[in-house]
C-alpha positions as CSV (number, residue, x, y, z in Angstrom):
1,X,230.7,162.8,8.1
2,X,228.2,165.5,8.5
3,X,228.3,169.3,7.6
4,X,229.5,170.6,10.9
5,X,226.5,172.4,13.1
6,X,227.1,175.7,13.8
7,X,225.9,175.5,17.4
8,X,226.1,172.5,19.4
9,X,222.8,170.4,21.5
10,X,222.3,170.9,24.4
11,X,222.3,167.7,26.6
12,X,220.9,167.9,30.7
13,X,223.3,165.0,31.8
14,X,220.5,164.5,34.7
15,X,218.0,162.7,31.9
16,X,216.6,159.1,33.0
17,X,219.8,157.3,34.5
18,X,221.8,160.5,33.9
19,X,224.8,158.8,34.9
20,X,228.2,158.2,33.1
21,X,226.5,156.3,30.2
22,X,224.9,159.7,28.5
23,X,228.2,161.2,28.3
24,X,230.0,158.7,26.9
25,X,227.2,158.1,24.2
26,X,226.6,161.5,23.3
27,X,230.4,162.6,23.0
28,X,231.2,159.1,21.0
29,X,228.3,159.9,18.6
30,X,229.7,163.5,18.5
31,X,233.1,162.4,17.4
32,X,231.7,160.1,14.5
33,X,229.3,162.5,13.0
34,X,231.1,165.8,13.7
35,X,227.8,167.3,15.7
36,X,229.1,169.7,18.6
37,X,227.3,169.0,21.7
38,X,227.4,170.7,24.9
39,X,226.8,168.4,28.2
40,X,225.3,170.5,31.0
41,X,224.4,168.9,34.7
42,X,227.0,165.8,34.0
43,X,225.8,162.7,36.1
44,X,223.2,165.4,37.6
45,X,221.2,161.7,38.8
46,X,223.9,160.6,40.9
47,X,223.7,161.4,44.8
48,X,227.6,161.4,45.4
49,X,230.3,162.0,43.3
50,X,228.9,164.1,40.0
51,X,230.9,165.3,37.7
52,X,233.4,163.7,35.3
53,X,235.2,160.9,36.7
54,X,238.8,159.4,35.0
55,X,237.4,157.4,33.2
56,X,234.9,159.7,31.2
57,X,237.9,162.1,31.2
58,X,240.1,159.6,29.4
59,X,237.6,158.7,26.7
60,X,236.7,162.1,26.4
61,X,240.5,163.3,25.7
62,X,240.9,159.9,23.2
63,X,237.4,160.6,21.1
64,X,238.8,164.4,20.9
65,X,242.2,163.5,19.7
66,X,240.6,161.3,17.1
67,X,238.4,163.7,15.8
68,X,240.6,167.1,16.7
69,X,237.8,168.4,18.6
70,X,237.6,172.1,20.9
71,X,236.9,170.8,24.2
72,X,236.6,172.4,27.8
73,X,235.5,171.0,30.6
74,X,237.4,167.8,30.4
75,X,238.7,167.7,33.9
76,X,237.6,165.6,36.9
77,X,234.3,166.6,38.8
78,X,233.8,169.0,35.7
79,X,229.9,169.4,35.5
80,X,229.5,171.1,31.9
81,X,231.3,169.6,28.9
82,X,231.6,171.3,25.6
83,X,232.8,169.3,22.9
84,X,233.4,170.6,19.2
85,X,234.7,168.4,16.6
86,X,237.2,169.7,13.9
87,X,238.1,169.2,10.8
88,X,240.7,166.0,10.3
89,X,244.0,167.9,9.9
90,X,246.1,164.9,10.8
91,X,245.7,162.0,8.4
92,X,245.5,159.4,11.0
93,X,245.3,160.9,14.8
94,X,244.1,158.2,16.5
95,X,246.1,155.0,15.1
96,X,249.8,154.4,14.4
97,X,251.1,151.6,12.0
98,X,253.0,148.9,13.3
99,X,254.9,146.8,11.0
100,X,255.9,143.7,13.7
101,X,258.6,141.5,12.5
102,X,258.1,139.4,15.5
103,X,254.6,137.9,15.2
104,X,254.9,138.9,11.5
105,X,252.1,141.1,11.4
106,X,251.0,144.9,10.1
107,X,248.1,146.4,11.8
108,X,247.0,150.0,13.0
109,X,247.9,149.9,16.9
110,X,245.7,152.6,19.2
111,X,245.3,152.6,23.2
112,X,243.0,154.4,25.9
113,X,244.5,154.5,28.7
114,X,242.1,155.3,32.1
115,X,245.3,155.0,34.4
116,X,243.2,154.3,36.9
117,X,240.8,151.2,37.5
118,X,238.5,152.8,36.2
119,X,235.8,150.3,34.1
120,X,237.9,149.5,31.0
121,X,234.0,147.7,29.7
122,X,232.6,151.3,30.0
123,X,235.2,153.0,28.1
124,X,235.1,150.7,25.2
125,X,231.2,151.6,25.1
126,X,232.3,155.0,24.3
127,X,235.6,154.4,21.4
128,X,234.5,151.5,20.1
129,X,231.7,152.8,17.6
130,X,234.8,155.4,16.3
131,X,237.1,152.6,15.5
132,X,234.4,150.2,14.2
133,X,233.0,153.2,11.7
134,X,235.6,155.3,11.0
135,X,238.7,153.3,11.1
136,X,242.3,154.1,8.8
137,X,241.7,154.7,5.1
138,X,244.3,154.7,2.0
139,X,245.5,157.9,0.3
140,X,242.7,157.5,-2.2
141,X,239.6,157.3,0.3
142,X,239.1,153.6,0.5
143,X,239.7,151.3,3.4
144,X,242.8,149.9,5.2
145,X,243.3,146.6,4.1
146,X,245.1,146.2,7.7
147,X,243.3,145.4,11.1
148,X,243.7,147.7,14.0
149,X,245.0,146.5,17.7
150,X,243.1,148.4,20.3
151,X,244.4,148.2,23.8
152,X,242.4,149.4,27.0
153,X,244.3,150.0,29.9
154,X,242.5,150.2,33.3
155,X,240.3,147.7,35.4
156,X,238.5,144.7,34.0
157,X,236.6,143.6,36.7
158,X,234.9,146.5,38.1
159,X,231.3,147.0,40.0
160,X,228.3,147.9,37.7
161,X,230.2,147.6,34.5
162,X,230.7,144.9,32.1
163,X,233.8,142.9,32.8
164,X,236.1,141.5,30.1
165,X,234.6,137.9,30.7
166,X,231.3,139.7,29.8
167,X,233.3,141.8,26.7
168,X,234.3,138.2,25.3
169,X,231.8,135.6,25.9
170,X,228.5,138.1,25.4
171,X,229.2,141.8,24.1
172,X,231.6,140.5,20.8
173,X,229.6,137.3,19.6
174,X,226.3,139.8,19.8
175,X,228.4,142.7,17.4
176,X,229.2,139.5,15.4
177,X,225.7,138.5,15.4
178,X,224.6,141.7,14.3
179,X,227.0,141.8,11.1
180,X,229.9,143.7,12.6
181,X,233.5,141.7,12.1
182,X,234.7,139.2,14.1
183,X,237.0,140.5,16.9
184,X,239.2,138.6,19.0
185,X,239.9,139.5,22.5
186,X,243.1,139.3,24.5
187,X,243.1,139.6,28.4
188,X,246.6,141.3,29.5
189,X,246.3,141.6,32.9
190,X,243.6,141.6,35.6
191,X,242.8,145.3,37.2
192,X,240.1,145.0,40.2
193,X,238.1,148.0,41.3
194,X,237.8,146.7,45.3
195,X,240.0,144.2,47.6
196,X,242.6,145.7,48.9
197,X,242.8,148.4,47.1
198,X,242.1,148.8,43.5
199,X,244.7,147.1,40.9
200,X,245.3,148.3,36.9
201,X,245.1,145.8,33.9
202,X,244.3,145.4,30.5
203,X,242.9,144.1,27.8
204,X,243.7,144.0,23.9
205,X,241.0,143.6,20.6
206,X,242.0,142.7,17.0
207,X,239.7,143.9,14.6
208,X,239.5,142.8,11.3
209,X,239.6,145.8,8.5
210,X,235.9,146.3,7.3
211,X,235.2,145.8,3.5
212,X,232.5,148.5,4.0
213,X,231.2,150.9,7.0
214,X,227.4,149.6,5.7
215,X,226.1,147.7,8.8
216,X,222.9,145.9,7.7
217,X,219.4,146.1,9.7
218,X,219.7,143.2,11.9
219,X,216.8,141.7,14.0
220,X,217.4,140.1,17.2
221,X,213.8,139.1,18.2
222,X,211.5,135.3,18.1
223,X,209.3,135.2,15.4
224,X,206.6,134.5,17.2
225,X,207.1,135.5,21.3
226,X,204.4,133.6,22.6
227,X,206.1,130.6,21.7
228,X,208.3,129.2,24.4
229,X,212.1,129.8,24.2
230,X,214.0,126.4,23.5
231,X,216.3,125.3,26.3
232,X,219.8,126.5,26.0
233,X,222.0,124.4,24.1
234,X,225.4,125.2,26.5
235,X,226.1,126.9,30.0
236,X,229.4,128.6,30.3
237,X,230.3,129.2,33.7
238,X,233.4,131.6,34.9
239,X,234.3,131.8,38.4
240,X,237.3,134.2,39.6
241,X,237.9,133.8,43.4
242,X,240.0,132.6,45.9
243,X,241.3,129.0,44.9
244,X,239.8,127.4,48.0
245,X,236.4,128.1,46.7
246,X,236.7,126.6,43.6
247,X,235.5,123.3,45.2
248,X,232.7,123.9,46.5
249,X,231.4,125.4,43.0
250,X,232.3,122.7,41.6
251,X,229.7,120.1,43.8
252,X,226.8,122.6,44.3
253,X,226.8,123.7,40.0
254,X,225.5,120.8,38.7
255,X,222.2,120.7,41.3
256,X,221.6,124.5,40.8
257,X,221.8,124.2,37.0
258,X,219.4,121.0,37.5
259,X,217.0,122.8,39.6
260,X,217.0,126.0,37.3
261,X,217.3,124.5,33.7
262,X,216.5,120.9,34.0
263,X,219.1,117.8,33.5
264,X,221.1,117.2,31.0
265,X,224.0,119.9,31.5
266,X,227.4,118.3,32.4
267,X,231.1,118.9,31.3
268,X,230.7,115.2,30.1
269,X,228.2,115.8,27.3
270,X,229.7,119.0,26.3
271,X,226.8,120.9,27.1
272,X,228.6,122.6,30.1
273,X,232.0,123.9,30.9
274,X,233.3,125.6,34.4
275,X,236.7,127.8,33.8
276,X,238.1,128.7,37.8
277,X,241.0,131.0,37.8
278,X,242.2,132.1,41.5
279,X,241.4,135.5,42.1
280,X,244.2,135.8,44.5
281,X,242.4,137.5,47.2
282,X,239.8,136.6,49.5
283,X,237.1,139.7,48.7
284,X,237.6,139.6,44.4
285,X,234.2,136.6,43.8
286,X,233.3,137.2,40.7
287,X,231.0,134.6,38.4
288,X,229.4,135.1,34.8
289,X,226.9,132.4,33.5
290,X,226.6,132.5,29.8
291,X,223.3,130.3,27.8
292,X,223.8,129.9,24.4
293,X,219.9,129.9,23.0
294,X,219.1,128.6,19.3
295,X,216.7,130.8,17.6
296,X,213.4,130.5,15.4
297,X,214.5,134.2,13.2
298,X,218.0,133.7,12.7
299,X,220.4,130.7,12.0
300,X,222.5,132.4,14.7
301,X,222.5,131.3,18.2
302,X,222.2,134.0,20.6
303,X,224.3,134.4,24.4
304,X,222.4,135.9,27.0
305,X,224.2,136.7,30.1
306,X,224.1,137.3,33.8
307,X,227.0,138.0,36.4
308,X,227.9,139.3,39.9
309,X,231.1,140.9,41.0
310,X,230.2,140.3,44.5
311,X,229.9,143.5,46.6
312,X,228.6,142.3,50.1
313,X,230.3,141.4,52.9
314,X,232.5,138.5,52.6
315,X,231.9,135.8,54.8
316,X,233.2,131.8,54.3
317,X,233.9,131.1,50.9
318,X,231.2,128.9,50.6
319,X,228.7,131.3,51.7
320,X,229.6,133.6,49.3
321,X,230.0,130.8,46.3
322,X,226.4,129.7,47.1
323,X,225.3,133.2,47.1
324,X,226.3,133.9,43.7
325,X,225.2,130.8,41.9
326,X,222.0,131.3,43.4
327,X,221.5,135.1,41.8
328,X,223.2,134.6,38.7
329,X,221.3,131.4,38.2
330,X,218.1,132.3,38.8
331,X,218.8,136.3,37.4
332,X,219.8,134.3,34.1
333,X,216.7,131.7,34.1
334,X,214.6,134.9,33.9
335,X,216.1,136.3,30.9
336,X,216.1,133.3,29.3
337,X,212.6,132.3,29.7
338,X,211.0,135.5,28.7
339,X,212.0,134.8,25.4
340,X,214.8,137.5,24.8
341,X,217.6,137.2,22.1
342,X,219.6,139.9,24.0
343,X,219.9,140.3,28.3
344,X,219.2,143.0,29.7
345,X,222.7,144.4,30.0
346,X,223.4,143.9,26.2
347,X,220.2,145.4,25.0
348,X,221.1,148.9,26.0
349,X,224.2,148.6,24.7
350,X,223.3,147.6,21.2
351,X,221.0,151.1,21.0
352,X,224.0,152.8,19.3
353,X,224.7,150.1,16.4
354,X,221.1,150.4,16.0
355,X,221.4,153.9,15.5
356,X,224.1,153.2,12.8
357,X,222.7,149.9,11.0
358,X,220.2,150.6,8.3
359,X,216.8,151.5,9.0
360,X,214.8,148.7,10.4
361,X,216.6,147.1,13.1
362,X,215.0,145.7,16.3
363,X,215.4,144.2,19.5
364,X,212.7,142.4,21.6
365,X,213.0,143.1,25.6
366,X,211.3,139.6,26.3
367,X,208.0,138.8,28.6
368,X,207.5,139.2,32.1
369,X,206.2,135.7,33.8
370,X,203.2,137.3,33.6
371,X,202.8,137.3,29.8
372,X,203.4,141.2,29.2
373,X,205.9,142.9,27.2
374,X,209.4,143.6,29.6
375,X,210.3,147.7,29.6
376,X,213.2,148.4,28.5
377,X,215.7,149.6,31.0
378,X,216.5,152.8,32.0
379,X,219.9,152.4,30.6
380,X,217.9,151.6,27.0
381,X,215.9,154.3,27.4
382,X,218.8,156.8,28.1
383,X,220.9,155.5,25.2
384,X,217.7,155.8,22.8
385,X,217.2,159.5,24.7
386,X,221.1,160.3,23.5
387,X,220.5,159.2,19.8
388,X,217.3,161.0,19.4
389,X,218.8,164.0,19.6
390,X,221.4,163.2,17.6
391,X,219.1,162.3,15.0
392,X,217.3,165.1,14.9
393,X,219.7,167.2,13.3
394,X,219.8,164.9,10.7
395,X,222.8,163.6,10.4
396,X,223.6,161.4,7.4
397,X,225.5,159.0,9.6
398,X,222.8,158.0,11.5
């Protein structure tokens, strides 16, 4: 941790997207380093409903009670946020040990709990970096031995947010990628943002203890982008909806992944599986598409993927199925032939372990069909925003 700043930066929350993701960033980075920051104009981009929401209100209150931070502002529709962290007074404020006789195990047991359906994919944007960096530690300064059980409470299948299918099959095998511990997901219960009324669920991650906070430079880019990208080696496909559309995904999958990626992809040959699980309600569609892509830098493979929580108007349920397999298809045939190691969604996402990792680590956005260099999105560029100003006081954690 860092000297403590005496006064805090200032952050306008209406920069680039200025939307929920700069807060969460900025006040996660603030908790790990112990630089005060002071959020002014919070989700100043957004036309309707600025402000805090619950779910920036519950990481906010967990990331303060780890790092017994002076805070004000922390209520809903709150536009300025001040947060200060403290010293460590308690020994261990955010985790609790649990020695469980029943599954014989001993971990460190913590939970964020939105109680609302709030994203649950969002919120673990904001903790996660806290537990992964500055988890328990033994009376004499070294590291728990023990893993630590994090449980978030609140929906996992929400609009504009990464769902836990997303969390599992694309956002963990990345952080493993990368050099960070392997961490196994758990889904608890379902919680949907929309259909008849929002619903709360959960999901719970075991996380190996770290044999040191030292996260190597990693590179997640071709060695030569011009060349181009092999075809994937597997398609994972996840459909949630009703059960009576499950059908009609399965006959019209294997022509779209023909016409998109070419033959050869088939739950015979391994080189395709479909997992359906009845969403129980005829307006939750929701489908992820996963490529798992060899690459020329790394003896890794990487997972690029797209998805749709489907947001229209819901029609037949074969009207809708076609619709998504057609986006998400086609949305993931772009990523995957311009060449990137990460989508879209996962590069801005990796900005923060960047920021942590040693210096010299890199991501590649990927070529437009055109041949030129993709931008980075304006999520990426709003992350990189945050952790410029972090860095520029210095702080030895970054």
């Amino acid at each position: 941790m860092a000297d403590q700043p005496t006064e805090p930066i200032i952050l306008d929350g209406g920069t680039l997207e200025g939307g929920g993701q700069l807060i969460r960033l900025a006040v996660g980075l603030s908790a790990l380093t112990n630089i005060p920051i002071k959020i002014v104009n919070i989700r100043g981009n957004r036309s309707a409903g600025d402000g805090l929401k619950a779910q920036h209100v519950a990481c906010v209150n967990w990331l303060a009670h780890a790092c017994n931070a002076t805070v004000s502002g922390v209520e809903k529709g709150s536009k300025t946020l001040d947060f200060r962290p403290g010293s460590t007074g308690q020994k261990f404020p955010t985790y609790y040990f649990v020695d469980d006789e029943k599954d014989r195990s001993k971990h460190w047991k913590c939970e964020l709990d939105i109680k609302t359906a709030g994203s649950t994919g969002l919120a673990l944007q904001a903790i996660l970096p806290f537990v992964l960096f500055n988890p328990p530690k033994n009376d004499d300064g070294t590291l728990s031995k023990f893993p630590i059980r994090l449980t978030i409470c609140g929906g996992t299948n929400v609009s504009g947010s990464p769902s836990y299918e997303y969390i599992s099959q694309v956002f963990l095998p990345t952080l493993y990628n990368i050099g960070l511990p392997p961490i196994e997901a758990k889904l608890n219960k379902r919680g949907w943002s929309h259909g008849g009324g929002s619903s709360i669920g959960s999901f719970t991650l075991d996380i190996p203890a770290r044999q040191t906070l030292t996260l190597a430079a990693f590179q997640l880019c071709p060695s030569d982008p011009s060349t181009r990208p092999t075809l994937p080696s597997r398609l994972d496909v996840t459909l949630l909806a009703p059960a009576t559309a499950h059908s009609h995904l399965r006959s019209l999958l294997p022509l779209y992944i023909e016409h998109t990626f070419g033959r050869g992809f088939s739950e015979d040959n391994g080189k395709m599986s479909l997992t359906c699980e009845d969403s129980k309600h005829d307006k939750r569609y929701y489908l992820l598409v996963v490529a798992t892509v060899s690459t020329s830098s790394s003896p890794a493979t990487c997972r690029l993927g797209r998805d749709w929580l489907y947001d229209r108007k819901v029609r037949a349920p074969e009207h809708v199925v076609t619709e998504l397999a057609d986006v998400v298809l086609r949305d993931l045939n772009a990523e995957w032939s311009s060449g990137a190691h990460v989508d879209e969604y996962m590069r801005d996402q990796l900005v923060v372990f960047g920021g942590l990792a040693e210096h010299g680590s890199r991501t590649y956005n990927g070529r437009s069909r055109t041949g030129e260099t993709r931008e980075a999105s304006l999520h990426a560029r709003t992350a990189e925003w945050v952790l410029e100003q972090m860095q520029s006081r210095k702080c030895c954690a970054l």
